[in-house]
C-alpha positions as CSV (number, residue, x, y, z in Angstrom):
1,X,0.0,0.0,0.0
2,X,1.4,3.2,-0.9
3,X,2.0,5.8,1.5
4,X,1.5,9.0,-1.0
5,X,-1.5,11.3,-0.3
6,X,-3.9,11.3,-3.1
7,X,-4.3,15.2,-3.1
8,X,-3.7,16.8,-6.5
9,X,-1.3,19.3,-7.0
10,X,-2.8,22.7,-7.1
11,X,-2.5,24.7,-10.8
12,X,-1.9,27.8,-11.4
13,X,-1.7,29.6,-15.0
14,X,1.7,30.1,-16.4
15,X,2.6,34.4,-16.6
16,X,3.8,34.0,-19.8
17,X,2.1,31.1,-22.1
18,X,-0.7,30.8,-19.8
19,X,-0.5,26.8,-19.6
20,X,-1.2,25.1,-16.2
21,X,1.8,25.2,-13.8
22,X,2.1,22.9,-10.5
23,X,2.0,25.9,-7.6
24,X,5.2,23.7,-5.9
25,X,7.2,24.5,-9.4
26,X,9.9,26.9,-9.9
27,X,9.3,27.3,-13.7
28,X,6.8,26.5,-16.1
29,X,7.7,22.9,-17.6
30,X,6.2,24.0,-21.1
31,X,8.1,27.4,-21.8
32,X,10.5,27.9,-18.9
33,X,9.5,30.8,-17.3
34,X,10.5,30.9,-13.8
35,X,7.0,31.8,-11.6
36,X,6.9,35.2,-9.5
37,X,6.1,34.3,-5.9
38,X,3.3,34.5,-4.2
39,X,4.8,38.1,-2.4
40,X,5.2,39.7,-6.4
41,X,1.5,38.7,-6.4
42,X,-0.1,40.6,-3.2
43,X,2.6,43.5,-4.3
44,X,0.6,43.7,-7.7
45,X,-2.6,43.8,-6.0
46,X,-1.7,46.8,-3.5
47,X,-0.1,48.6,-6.8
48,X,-3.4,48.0,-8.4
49,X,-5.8,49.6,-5.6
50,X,-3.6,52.6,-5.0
51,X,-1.6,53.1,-8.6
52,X,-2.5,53.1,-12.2
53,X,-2.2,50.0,-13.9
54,X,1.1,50.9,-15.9
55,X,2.8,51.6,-12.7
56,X,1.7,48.1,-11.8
57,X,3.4,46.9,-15.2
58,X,6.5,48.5,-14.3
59,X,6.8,47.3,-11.1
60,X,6.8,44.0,-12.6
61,X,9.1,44.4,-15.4
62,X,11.3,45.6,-12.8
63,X,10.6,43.1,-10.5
64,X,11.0,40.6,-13.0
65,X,12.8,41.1,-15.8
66,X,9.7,40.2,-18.2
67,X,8.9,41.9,-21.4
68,X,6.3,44.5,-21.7
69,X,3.9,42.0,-23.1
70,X,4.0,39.3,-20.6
71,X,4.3,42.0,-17.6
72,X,1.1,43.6,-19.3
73,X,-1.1,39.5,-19.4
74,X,0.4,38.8,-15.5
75,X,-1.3,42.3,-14.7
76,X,-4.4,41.7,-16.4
77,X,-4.6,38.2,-15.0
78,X,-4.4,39.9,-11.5
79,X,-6.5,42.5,-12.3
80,X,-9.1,40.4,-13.6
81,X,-9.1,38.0,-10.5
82,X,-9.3,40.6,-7.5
């Protein structure tokens, strides 16, 4: 009898191709992207209540060193979700 739980891993999208990602995994298996953590995430979220949502995309490409386009569809995503 095995000993592993049977709990799924939980998915998350991918920031830049948008496929599903294991939340446990450092990068996305299908393009490479390394995920932003969790603390990028809630950052995002308090950028978007008090800031525009360009200064948000900054912040990101800052953060991150993504291109305009993916910092632009990890904004949105969190924007969309809130």
């Amino acid at each position: 009898m095995s000993s592993h739980s049977s709990q799924s891993p939980r998915l998350a999208a991918c920031i830049c191709c948008g496929r599903s990602v294991s939340t446990e995994a450092r990068m996305c298996a299908h393009c490479g992207q390394p995920e932003p953590s969790d603390q990028l995430r809630l950052a995002v979220q308090e950028f978007l209540r008090q800031e525009p949502k360009i200064n948000a995309i900054k912040f990101v490409r800052e953060q991150t060193g993504l291109g305009l386009k993916e910092a632009r569809d990890y904004v949105e995503r969190i924007s969309e979700n809130r």
